[in-house]
SERO-4910 file (N, C-alpha, C, O; in steps of 0.05 Angstrom, whole numbers):
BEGIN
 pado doro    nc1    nc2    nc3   cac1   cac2   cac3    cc1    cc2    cc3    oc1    oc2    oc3
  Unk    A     17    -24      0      0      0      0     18     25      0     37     26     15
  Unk    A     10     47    -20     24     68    -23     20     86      2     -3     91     11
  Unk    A     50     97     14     45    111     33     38    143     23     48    153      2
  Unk    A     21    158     40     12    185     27     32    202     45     35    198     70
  Unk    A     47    224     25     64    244     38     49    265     50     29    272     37
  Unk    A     55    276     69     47    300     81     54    324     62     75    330     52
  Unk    A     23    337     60     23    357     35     19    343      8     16    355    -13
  Unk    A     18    323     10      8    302    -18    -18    308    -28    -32    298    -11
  Unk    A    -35    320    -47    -70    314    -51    -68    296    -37    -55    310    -23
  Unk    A    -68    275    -26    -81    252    -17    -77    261     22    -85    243     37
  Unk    A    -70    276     30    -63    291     50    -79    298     60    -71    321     57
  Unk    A   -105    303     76   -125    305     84   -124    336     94   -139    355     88
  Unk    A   -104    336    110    -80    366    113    -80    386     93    -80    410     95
  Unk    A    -78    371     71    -80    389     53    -92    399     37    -83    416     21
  Unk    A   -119    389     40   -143    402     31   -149    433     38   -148    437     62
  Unk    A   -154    453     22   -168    474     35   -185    470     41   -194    449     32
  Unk    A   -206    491     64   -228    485     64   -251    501     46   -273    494     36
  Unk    A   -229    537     47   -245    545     20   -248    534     -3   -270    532    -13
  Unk    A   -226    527    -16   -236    504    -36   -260    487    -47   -273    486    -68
  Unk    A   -258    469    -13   -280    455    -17   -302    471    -10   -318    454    -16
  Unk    A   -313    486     -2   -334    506     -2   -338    515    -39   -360    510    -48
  Unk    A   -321    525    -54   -329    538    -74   -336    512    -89   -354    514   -106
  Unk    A   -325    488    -84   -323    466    -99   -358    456   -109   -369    450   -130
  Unk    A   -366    460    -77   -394    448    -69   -419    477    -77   -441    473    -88
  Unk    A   -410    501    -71   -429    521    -81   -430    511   -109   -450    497   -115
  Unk    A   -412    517   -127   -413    513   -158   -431    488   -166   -443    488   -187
  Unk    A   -431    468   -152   -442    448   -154   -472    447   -145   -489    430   -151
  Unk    A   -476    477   -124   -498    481   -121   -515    502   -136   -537    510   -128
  Unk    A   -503    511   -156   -513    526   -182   -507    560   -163   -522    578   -171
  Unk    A   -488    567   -141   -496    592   -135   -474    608   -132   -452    600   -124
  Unk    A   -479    628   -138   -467    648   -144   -456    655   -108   -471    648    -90
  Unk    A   -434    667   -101   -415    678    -82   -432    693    -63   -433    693    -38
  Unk    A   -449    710    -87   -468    738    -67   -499    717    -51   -507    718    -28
  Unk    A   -507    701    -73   -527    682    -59   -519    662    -43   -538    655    -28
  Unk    A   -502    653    -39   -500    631    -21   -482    659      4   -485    651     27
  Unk    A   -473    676      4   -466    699     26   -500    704     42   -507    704     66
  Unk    A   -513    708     18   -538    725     40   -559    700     46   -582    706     48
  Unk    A   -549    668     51   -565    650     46   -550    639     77   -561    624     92
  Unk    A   -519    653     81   -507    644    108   -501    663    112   -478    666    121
  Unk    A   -520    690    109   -521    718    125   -492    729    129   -484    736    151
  Unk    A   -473    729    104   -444    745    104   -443    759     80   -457    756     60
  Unk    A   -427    771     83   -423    791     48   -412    771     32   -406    748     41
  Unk    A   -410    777      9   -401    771    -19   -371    770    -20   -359    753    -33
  Unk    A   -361    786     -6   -327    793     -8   -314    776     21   -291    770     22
  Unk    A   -334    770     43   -330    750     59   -330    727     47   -309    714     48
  Unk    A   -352    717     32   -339    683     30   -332    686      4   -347    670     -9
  Unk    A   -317    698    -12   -298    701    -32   -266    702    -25   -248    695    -40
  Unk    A   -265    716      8   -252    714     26   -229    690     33   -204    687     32
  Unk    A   -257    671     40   -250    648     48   -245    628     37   -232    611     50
  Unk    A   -254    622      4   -260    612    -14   -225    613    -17   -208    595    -14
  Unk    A   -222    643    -23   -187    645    -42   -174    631    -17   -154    620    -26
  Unk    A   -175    627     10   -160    632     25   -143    652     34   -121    650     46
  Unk    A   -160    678     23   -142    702     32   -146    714     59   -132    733     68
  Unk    A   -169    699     75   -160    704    104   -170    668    115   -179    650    100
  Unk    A   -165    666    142   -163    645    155   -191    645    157   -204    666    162
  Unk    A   -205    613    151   -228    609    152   -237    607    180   -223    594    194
  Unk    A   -260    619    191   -265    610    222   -277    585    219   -283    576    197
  Unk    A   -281    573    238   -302    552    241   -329    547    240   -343    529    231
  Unk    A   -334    576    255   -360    581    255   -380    592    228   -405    592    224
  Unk    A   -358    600    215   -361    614    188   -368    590    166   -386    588    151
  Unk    A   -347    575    171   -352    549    155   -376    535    160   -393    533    143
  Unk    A   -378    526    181   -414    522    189   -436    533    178   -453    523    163
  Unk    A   -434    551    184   -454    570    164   -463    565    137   -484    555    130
  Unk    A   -440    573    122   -443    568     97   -446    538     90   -459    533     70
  Unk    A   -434    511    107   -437    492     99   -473    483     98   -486    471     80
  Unk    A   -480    497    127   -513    489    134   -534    510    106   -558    506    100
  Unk    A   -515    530     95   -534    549     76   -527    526     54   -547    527     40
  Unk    A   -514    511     45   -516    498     28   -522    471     27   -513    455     10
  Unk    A   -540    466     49   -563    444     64   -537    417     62   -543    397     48
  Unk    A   -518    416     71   -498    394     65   -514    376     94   -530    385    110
  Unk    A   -504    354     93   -504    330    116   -499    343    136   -494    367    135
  Unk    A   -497    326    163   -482    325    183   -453    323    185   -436    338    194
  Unk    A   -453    303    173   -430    290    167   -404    307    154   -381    313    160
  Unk    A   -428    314    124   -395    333    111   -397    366    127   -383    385    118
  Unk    A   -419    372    154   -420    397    149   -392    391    181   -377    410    187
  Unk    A   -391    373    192   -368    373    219   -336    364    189   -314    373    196
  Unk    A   -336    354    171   -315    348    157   -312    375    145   -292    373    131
  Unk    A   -321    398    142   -315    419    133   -304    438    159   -286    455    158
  Unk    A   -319    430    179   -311    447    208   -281    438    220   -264    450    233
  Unk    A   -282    410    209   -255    397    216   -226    403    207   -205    399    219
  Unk    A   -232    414    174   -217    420    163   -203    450    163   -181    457    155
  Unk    A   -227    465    179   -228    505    172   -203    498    205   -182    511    207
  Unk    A   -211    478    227   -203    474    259   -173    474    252   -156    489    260
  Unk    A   -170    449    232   -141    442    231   -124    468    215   -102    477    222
  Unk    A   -140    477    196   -133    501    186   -115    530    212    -94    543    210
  Unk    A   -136    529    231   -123    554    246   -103    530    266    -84    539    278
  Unk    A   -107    505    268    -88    494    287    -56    498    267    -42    479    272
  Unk    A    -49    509    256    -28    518    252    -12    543    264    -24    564    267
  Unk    A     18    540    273     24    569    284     26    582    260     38    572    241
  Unk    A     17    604    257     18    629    237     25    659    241     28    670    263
  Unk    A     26    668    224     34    697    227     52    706    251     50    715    273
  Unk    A     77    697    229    110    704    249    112    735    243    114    745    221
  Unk    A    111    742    259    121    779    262    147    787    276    156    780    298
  Unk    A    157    805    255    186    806    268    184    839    290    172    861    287
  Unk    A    202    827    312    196    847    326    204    880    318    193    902    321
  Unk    A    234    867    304    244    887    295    228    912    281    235    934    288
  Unk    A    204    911    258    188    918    244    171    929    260    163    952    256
  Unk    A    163    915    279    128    914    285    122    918    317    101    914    329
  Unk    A    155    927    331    147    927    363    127    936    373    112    924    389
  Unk    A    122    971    358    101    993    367     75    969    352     56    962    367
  Unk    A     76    961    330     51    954    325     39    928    339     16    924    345
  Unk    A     57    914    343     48    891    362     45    905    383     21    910    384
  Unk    A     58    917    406     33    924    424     12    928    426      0    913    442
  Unk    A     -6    952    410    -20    964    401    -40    931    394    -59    924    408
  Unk    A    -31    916    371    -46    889    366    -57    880    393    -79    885    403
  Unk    A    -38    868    400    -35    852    429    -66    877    445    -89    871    447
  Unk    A    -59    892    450    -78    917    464   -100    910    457   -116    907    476
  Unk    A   -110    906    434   -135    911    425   -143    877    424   -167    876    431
  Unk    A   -135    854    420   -144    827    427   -145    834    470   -167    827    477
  Unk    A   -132    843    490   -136    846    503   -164    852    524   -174    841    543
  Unk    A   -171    886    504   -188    907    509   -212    883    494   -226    876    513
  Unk    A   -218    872    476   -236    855    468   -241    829    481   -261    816    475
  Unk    A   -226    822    496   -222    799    512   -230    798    532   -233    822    539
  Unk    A   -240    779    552   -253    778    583   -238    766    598   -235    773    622
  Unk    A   -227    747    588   -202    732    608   -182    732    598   -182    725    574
  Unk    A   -155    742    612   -128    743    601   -112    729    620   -113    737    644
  Unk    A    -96    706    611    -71    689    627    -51    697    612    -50    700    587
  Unk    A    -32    700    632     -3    700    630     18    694    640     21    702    663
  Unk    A     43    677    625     54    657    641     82    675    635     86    689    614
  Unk    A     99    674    654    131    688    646    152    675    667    151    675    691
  Unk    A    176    661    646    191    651    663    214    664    671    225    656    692
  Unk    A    227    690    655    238    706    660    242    736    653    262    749    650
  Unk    A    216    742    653    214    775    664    178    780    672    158    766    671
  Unk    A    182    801    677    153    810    688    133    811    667    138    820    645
  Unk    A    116    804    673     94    802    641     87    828    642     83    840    663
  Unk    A     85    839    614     75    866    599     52    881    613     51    906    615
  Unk    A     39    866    619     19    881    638     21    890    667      4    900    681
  Unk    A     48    882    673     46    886    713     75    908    703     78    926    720
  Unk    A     88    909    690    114    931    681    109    953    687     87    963    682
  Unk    A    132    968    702    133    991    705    142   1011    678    147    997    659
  Unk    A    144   1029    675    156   1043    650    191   1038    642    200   1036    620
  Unk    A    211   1034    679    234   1037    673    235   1009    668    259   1006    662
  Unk    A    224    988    667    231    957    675    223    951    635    235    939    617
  Unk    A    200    964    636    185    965    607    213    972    582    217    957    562
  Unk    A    229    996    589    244   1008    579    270    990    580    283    993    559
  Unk    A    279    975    594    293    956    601    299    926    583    318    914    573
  Unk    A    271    926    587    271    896    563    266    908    528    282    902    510
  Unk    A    245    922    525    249    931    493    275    951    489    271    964    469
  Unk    A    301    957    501    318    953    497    344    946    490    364    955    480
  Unk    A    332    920    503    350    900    503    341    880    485    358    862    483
  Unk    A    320    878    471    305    864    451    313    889    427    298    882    409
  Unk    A    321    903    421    322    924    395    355    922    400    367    922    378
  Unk    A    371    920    420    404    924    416    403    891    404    408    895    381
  Unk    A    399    863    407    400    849    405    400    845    366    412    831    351
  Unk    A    380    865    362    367    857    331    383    883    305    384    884    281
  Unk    A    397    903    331    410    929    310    445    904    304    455    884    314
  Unk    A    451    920    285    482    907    278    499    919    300    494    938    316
  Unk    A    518    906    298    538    904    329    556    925    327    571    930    308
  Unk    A    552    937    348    556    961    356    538    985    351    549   1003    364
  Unk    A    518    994    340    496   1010    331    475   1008    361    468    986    371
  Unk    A    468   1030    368    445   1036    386    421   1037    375    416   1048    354
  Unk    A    401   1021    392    376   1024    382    368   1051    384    369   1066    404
  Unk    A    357   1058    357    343   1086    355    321   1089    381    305   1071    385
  Unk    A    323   1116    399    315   1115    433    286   1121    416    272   1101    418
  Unk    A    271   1143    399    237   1144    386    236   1122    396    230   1117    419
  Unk    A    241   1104    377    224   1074    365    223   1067    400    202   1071    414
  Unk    A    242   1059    409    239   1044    443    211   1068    454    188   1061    458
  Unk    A    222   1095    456    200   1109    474    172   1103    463    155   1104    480
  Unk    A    161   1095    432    132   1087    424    126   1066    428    103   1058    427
  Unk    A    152   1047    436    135   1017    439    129   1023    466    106   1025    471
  Unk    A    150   1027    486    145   1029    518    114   1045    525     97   1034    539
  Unk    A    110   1072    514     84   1075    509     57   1056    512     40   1050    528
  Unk    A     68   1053    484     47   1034    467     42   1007    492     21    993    492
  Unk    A     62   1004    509     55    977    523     44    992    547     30    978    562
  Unk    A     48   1016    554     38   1025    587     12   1033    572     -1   1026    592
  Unk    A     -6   1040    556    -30   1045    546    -42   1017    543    -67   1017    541
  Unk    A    -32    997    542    -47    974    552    -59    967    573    -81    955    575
  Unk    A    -40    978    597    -44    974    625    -69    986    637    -78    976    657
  Unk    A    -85   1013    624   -113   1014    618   -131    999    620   -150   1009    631
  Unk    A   -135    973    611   -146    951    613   -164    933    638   -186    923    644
  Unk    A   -123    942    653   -122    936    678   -152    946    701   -162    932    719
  Unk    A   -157    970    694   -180    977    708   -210    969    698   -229    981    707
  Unk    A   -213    955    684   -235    941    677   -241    915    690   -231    893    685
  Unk    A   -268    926    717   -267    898    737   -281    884    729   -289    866    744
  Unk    A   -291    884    701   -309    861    692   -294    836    669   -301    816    657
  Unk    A   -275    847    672   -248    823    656   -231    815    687   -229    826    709
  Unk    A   -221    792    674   -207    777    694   -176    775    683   -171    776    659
  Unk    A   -160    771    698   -133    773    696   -118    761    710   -118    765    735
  Unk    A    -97    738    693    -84    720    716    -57    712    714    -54    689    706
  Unk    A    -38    724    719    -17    725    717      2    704    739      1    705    764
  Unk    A     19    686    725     33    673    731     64    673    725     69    672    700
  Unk    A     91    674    743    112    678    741    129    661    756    123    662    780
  Unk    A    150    644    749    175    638    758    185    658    781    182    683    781
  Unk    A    194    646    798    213    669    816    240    677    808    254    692    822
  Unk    A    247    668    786    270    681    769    271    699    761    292    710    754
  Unk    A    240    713    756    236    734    747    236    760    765    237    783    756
  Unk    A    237    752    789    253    779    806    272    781    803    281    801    793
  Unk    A    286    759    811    317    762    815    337    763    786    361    755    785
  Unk    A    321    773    764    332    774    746    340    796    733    323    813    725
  Unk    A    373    800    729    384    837    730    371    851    706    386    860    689
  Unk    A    347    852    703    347    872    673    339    897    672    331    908    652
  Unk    A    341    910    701    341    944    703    355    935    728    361    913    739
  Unk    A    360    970    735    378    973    765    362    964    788    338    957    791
  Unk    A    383    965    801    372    951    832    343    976    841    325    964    852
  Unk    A    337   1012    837    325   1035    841    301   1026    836    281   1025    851
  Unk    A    305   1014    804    284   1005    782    260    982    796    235    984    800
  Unk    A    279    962    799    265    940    814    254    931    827    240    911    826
  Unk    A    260    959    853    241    960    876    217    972    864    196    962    870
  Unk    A    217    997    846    191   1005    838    178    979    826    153    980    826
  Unk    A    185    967    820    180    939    799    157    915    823    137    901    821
  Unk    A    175    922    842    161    900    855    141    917    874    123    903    883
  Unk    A    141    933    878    122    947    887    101    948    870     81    936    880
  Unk    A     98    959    845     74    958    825     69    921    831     52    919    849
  Unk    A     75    902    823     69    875    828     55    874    853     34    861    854
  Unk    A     62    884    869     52    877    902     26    888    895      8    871    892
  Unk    A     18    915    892     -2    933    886    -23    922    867    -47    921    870
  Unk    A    -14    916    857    -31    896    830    -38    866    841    -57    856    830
  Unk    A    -31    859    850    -39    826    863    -56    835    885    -63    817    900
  Unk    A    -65    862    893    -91    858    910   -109    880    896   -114    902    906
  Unk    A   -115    873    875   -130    877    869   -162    855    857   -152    835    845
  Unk    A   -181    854    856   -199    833    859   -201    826    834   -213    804    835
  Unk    A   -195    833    802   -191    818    791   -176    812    775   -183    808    751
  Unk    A   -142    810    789   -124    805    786   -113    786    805   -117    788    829
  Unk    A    -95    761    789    -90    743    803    -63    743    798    -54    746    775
  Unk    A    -50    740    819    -14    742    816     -2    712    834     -4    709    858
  Unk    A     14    691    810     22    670    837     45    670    824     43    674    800
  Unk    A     75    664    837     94    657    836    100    624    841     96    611    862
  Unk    A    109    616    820    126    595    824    161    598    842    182    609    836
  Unk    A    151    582    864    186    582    886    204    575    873    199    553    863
  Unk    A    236    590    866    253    576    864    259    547    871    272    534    855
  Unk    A    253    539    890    257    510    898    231    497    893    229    475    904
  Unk    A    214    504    881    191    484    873    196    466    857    208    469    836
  Unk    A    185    442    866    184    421    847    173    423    825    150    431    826
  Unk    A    185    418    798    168    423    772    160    401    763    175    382    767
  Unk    A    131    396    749    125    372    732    133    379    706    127    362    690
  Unk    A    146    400    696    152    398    673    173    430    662    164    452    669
  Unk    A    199    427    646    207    460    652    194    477    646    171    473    638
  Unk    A    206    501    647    188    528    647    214    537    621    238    545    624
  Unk    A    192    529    589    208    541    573    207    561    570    229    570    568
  Unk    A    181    584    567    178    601    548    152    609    562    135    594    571
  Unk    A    153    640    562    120    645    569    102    644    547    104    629    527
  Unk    A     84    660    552     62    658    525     30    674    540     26    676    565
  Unk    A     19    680    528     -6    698    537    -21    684    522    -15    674    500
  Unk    A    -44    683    535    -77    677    524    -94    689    527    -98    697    550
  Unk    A   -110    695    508   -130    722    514   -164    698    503   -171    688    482
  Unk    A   -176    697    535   -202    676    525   -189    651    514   -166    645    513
  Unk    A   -215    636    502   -201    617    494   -200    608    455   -208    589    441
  Unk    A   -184    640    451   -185    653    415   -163    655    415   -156    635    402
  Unk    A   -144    666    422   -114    667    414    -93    664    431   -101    658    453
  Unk    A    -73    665    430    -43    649    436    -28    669    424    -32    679    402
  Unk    A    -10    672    441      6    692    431     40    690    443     45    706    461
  Unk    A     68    669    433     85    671    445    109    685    443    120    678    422
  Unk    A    117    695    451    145    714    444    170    700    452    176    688    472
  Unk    A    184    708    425    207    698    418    231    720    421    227    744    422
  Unk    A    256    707    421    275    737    418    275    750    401    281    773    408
  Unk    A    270    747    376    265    762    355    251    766    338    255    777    316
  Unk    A    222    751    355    199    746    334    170    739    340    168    722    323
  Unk    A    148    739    352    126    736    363    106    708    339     97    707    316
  Unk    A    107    691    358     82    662    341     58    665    352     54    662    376
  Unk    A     37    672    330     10    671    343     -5    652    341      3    639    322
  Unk    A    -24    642    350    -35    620    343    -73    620    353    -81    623    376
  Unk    A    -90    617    330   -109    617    340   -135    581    337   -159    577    337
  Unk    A   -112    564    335   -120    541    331   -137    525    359   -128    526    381
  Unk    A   -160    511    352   -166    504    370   -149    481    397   -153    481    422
  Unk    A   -131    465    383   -116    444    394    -96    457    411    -88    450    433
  Unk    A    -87    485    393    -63    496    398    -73    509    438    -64    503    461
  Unk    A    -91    525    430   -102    532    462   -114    514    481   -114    520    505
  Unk    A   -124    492    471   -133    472    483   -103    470    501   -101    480    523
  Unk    A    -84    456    489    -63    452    498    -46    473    525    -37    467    547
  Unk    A    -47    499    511    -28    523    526    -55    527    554    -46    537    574
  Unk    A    -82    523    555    -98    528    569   -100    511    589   -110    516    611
  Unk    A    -87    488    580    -87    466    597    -54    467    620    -52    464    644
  Unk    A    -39    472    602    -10    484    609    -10    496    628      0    486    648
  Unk    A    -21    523    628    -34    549    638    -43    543    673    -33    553    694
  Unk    A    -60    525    670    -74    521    694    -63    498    714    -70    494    737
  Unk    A    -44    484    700    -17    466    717     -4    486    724    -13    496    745
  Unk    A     20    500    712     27    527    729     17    531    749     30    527    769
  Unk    A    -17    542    750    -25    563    770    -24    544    792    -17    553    814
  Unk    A    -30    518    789    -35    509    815     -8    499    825     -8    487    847
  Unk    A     16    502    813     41    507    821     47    526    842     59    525    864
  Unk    A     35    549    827     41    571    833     24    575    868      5    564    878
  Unk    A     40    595    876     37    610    910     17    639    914     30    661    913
  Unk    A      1    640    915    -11    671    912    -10    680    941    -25    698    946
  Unk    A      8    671    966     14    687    990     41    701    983     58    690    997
  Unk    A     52    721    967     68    723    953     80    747    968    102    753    958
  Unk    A     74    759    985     91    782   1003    117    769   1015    132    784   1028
  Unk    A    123    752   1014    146    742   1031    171    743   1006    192    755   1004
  Unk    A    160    729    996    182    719    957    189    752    961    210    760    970
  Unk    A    167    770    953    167    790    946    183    814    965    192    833    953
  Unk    A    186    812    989    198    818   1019    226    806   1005    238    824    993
  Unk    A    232    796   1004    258    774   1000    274    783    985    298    786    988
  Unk    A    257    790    959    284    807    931    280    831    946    301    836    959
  Unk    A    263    846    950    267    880    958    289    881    976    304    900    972
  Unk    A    294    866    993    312    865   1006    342    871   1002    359    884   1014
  Unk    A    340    853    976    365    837    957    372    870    945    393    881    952
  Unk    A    354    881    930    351    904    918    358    926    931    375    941    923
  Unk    A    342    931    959    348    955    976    378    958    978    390    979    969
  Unk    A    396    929    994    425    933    995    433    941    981    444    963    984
  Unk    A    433    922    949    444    947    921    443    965    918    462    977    909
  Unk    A    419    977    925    418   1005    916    441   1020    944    460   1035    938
  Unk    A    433   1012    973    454   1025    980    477   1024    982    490   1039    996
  Unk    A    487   1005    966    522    998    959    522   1022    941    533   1043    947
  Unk    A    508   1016    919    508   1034    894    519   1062    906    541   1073    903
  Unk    A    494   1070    923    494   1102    930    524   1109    940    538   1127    932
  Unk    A    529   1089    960    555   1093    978    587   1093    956    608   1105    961
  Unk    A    581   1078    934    603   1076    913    603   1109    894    623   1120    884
  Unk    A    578   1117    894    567   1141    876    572   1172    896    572   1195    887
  Unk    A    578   1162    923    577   1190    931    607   1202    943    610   1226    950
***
């Protein structure tokens, strides 16, 4: 028996599903604009989906499959196909390009969103950042990506840092929930001054009592069921969003969040939400620096 290659026509994978949508309209004598207002969408929507010029939803595909009275059968084999479709990671964005604009993105799946998780194994997640801590990492993410020796242009850093403290807006909306999870590496990790850090952990402290915000630390000495590669944010249960050193993977696949949501909620119950003590512990670490610092400075 012939084996079928991945990406082969015989590839199940590799079926579109717009495709088979135009495949089956044509077959149903109808025109793009009639079978649109027959599954209540425009004309340039499922022409849309048809080219594959945007990602088919699921729900979308339903639609049109039930406006074109299909089975049961082929109308979940069409839903199956649009599922596997977004279960791909897609749309790599380079930071370098798109810092200011990926915030701003990120912002607005946020502000549209009701529940937001976020996991960080080594720095403070985007939403609990102070401005100098903020300023800290997107410049150390832009020196990383300029050619060696060249300073990142300071504009570009001051609109992304912006662009990410105008997210923090959000923050006061008590009818979204917010749940932030971190490594304890992420204190004790040098990426602003010792001055910086204490404001750092202060905003964190401030923000974990608030009612609907949830803040737990994973202990340095905790036992892990599994490592802590990489953070990643979830906004509901629609998109995935992980950041890379030089590049952001989004993902709005159903398997894909199934998975990171499931991830997500091992963490938390890792995680410690009596967190003044951890938190007592670096300030500490911090306070001395800073007064070595002063004493070397004066």
């Amino acid at each position: 028996m012939a084996k079928h290659l991945i990406g082969s026509p015989h590839d199940p994978d590799a079926v579109p599903v717009g495709g088979e949508i135009a495949r089956l309209r044509h077959e149903a004598e109808l025109t793009g604009q009639q079978l649109g207002d027959l599954a209540g969408m425009s004309q340039a929507k499922v022409s849309r989906i048809e080219t594959g010029a945007s990602a088919a939803d699921p729900a979308d595909v339903e639609k049109l499959a039930r406006a074109l009275h299909l089975g049961d059968r082929e109308i979940a084999r069409l839903v199956e196909l649009a599922e596997r479709g977004l279960n791909r990671m897609t749309d790599w964005r380079s930071t370098k390009l798109a810092m200011v604009t990926r915030q701003h993105e990120i912002g607005q799946f946020e502000e549209a969103g009701r529940e937001v998780r976020v996991f960080q194994p080594a720095a403070v997640p985007g939403l609990l950042q102070t401005s100098e801590y903020a300023r800290a990492v997107m410049t150390g993410w832009q020196r990383m990506l300029e050619p060696a020796g060249v300073e990142p242009p300071s504009a570009g850093i001051y609109e992304a840092v912006s662009a990410r403290l105008h997210r923090h807006q959000v923050l006061a909306s008590t009818d979204r929930r917010f749940s932030f999870v971190m490594a304890e590496s992420v204190l004790s990790s040098r990426l602003c001054r010792p001055e910086e850090m204490l404001g750092q952990i202060q905003r964190i402290r401030e923000l974990a009592d608030k009612d609907n915000i949830f803040v737990g630390i994973i202990p340095a000495d905790a036992p892990l069921s599994r490592p802590l590669v990489h953070g990643f944010e979830l906004i509901d249960d629609k998109w995935l969003v992980i950041d890379l050193f030089n590049t952001s993977v989004t993902s709005r696949g159903a398997s894909d969040i199934r998975l990171y949501l499931d991830l997500f909620e091992s963490l938390k119950e890792q995680a410690i939400t009596d967190i003044d003590d951890i938190l007592d512990r670096h300030l500490d670490v911090y306070l001395e620096e800073s007064r070595q610092r002063s004493r070397l400075l004066s």
